[in-house]
N, C-alpha and C positions, 0 to 999 in steps of 0.2 A: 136614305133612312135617317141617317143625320143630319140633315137639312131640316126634317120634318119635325125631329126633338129639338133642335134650337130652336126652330122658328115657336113652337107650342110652350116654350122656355120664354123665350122675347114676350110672348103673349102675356103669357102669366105674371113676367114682371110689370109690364105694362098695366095691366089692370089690377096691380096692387098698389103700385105708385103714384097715379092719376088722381085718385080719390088725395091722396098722402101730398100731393103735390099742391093740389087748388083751396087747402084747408090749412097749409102750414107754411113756414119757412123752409129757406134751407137745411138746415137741420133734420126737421122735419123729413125729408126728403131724402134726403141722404141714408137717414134710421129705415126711411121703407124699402129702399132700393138694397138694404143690406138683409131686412128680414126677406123680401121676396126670392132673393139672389141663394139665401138658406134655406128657402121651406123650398124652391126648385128642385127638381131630379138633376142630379149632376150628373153627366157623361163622363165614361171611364174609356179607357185605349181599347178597353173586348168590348162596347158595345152594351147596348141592353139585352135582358133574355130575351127578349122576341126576336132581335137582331142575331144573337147566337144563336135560337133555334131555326131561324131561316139559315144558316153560314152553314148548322151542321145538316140539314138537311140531303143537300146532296151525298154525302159520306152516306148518311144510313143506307141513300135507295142503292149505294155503288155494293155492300152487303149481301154477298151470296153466299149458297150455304156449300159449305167445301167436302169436299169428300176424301178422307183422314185417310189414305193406303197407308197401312205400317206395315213394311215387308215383314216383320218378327213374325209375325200371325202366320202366315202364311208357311213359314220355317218350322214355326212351332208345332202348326196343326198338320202341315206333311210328317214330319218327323214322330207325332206321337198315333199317328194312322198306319204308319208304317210299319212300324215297332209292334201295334195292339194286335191288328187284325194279321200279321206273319207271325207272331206266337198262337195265334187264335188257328192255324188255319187245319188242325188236325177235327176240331169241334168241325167247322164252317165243309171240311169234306165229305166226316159223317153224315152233318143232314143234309147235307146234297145228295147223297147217294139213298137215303133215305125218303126223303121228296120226290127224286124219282123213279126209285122203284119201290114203291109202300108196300106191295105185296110179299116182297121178298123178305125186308127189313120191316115187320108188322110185330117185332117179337120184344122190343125194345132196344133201350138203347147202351147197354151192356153186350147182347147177344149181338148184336150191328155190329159192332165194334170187333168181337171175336170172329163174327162170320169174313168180315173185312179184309185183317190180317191173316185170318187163313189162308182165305182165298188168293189174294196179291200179294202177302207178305207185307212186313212195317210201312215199306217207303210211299205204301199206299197212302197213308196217311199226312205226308207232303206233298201229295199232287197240285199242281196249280200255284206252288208257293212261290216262283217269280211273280209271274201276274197279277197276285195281288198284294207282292211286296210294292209294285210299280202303282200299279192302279188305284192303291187306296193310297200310296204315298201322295199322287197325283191329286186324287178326290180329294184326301185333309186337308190339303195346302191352298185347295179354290174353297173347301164346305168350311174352315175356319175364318180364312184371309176375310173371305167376303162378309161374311157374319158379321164381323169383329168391325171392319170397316163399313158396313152399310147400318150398325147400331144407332152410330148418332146422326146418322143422316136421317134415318127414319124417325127418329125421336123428334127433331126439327122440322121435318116436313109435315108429318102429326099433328106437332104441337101435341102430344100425349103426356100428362103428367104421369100418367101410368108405363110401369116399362115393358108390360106384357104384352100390349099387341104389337107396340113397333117391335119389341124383341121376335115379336111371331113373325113379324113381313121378313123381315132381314135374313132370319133360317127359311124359312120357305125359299127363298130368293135365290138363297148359299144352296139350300139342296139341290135344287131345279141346274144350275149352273154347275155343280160338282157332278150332277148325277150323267151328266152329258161330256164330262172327261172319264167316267166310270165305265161306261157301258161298253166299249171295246173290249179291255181286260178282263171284264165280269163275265163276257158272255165265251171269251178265251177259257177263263177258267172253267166254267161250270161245264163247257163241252170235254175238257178233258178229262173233270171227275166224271161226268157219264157216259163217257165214249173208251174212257180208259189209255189214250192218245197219248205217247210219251214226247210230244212237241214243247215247246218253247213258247212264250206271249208273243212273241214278234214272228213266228213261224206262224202262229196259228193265226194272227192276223192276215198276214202275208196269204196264207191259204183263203180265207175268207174271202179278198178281195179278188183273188183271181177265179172261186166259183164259185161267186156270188155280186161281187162288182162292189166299188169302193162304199156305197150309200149303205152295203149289207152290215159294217163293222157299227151301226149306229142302230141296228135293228134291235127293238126290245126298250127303246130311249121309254117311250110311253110308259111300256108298264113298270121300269126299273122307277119313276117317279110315285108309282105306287108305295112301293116300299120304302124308297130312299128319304123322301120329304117328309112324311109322319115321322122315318125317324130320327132324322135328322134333325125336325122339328122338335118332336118331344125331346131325344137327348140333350140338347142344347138349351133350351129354355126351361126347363125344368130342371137343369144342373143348376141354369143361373140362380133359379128362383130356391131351390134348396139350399142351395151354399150360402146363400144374403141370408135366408131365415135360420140356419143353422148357425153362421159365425154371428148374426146377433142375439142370437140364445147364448152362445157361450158367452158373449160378452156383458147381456145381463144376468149371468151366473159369476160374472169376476173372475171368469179365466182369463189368465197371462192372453195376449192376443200374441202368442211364438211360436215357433213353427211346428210343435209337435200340436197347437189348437188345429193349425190353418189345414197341417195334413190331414188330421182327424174330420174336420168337418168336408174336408177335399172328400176323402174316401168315401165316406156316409155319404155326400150325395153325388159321387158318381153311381154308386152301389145303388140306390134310386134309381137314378135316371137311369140306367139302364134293365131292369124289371118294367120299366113305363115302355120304354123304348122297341124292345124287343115283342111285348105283347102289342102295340100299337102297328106294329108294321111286318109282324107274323104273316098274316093274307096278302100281302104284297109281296113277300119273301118265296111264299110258294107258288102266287102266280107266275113270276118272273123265272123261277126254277121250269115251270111246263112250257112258256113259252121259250127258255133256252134251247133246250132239250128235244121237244117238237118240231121247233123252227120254221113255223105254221104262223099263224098271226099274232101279230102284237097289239094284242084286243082284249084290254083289260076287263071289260065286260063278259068278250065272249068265253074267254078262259075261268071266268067266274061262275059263268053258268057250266060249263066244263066239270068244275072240280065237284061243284056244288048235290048237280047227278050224278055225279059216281060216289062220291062219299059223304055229303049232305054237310052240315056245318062242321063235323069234324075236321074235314078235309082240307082244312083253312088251316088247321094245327096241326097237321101231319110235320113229324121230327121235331115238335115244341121242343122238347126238353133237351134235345140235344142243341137245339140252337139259344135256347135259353141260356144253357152253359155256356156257349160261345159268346154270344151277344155282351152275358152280364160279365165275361172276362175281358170281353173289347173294350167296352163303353169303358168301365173300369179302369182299367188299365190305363185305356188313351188320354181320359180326363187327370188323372193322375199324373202322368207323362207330360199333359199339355202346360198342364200348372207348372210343375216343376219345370220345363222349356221356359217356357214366359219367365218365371222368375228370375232363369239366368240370364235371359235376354237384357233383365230390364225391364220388363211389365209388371204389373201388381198379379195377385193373384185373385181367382174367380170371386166372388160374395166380399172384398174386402174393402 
């Protein structure tokens, strides 16, 4: 390539000089070979840009796009899953035992409650609390890590200036992936709220496998993606998206951006996302409860057609309000939790 510039350089003097040379003196000559020598591109040690844009060329295509693990996330979102849904789990019993047996528990959900503790006594109300201290510790730590890590992959592969649909892929992604470390303990627990079973997560696993065979502890994967992915989806993308549009309200109202702003807009939109959350993935909450329960097919269709005959669209919101209370104390709670986690980790917080 520098060959090609001096030689096109020699050129140019030459046929500046030539004229200058056969019309004048030395002098003459001398004056042209110094204006040509000037009005020339002069070569520098990096080359010209075309020269540099061919040099950097290989770099750009060596350019892949990386995939950021930060274990934080991962720590963060077991820890605040673990924490939400084990204070959560006296709600999460009631409407289980309500979902599956709606005849019984049709009177609300005060009287549920009372019929409850009559019946079993308090500790009713802790049933299943290993199994889903383990299992959603489990689930948070794959349904955050991956979220949080697969955000700006998606963003990149996109190309989306928008952050809502790659934010959508990436939860989807996290749900579908958590929902498949979930499904063992989930389905641990909901047998032992409807069967009344004073076992253990790893006993009742254990039992599974030996009368039902190892592939049975993953039975229900289908339709637990019913429920888990919408909410996983909405709670997560719709936190994002509240929290950014909330802390920049507050910040063109000239509030301090300190941490009593950051919690305030944290809580207001966990407190959201989870009202979204909990009504979005209601019908997949109650499917998953009959196919526990039954332990008949994992046919999200046919279970829909199922609920839909016997109790018509109601049926879909059987134990709403008590799961409602649950859901909007989880979500709640864990976003709150997750934030303040990350914080001390070291990460920024949500919308900021």
């Amino acid at each position: 390539m520098k060959k090609v510039l001096v030689s096109a350089t020699a050129a140019a003097v030459l046929h500046n000089c030539i004229p200058a040379a056969v019309a004048s003196d030395d002098d003459a000559l001398s004056d042209a070979l110094s204006d040509a020598f000037s009005a020339s591109p002069t070569i520098s040690d990096n080359g010209s840009p075309m020269e540099q844009a061919l040099d950097e060329e290989p770099s750009k295509k060596e350019k892949k796009t990386k995939f950021p693990i930060d274990p934080r996330y991962f720590l963060a979102g077991g820890g605040c899953a673990a924490f939400s849904h084990g204070i959560a789990t006296p709600f999460d019993v009631i409407k289980t035992k309500m979902q599956a047996d709606p005849d019984t528990f049709d009177s609300g959900f005060k009287d549920a409650v009372l019929s409850m503790v009559k019946t079993d006594g308090p500790s009713v109300l802790l049933t299943g609390l290993l199994p889903t201290l383990i299992g959603f510790g489990v689930e948070g730590a794959i349904k955050f890590g991956v979220y949080e890590s697969l955000k700006p992959v998606a963003m990149s592969l996109l190309h989306a200036d928008d952050k809502f649909f790659p934010y959508l892929v990436a939860s989807v992604v996290a749900g579908a992936v958590a929902s498949l470390m979930l499904v063992p303990m989930e389905r641990t627990r909901i047998k032992m709220v409807t069967s009344g079973e004073k076992t253990g997560p790893l006993g009742g696993i254990d039992r599974l496998i030996q009368e039902e065979g190892l592939s049975s502890i993953f039975f229900g994967y289908t339709t637990m993606l019913t429920k888990q992915v919408p909410y996983t989806v909405t709670k997560q993308v719709s936190f994002e998206l509240f929290a950014t549009s909330l802390f920049a309200l507050a910040t063109s109202l000239s509030l301090a951006p300190n941490e009593e702003t950051r919690l305030l807009t944290t809580v207001a939109s966990a407190f959201c996302a989870s009202i979204l959350a909990c009504t979005v993935s209601q019908p997949g909450d109650v499917l998953l409860t009959k196919t526990f329960k039954e332990n008949e097919k994992d046919s999200p269709i046919e279970n829909a057609v199922a609920v839909y005959e016997d109790k018509g669209i109601k049926g879909f919101y059987a134990g709403y309000s008590a799961r409602l209370a649950h859901v909007a104390s989880i979500v709640t709670s864990q976003l709150v939790v997750y934030d303040v986690l990350k914080q001390l980790l070291g990460l920024p917080a949500t919308g900021t």
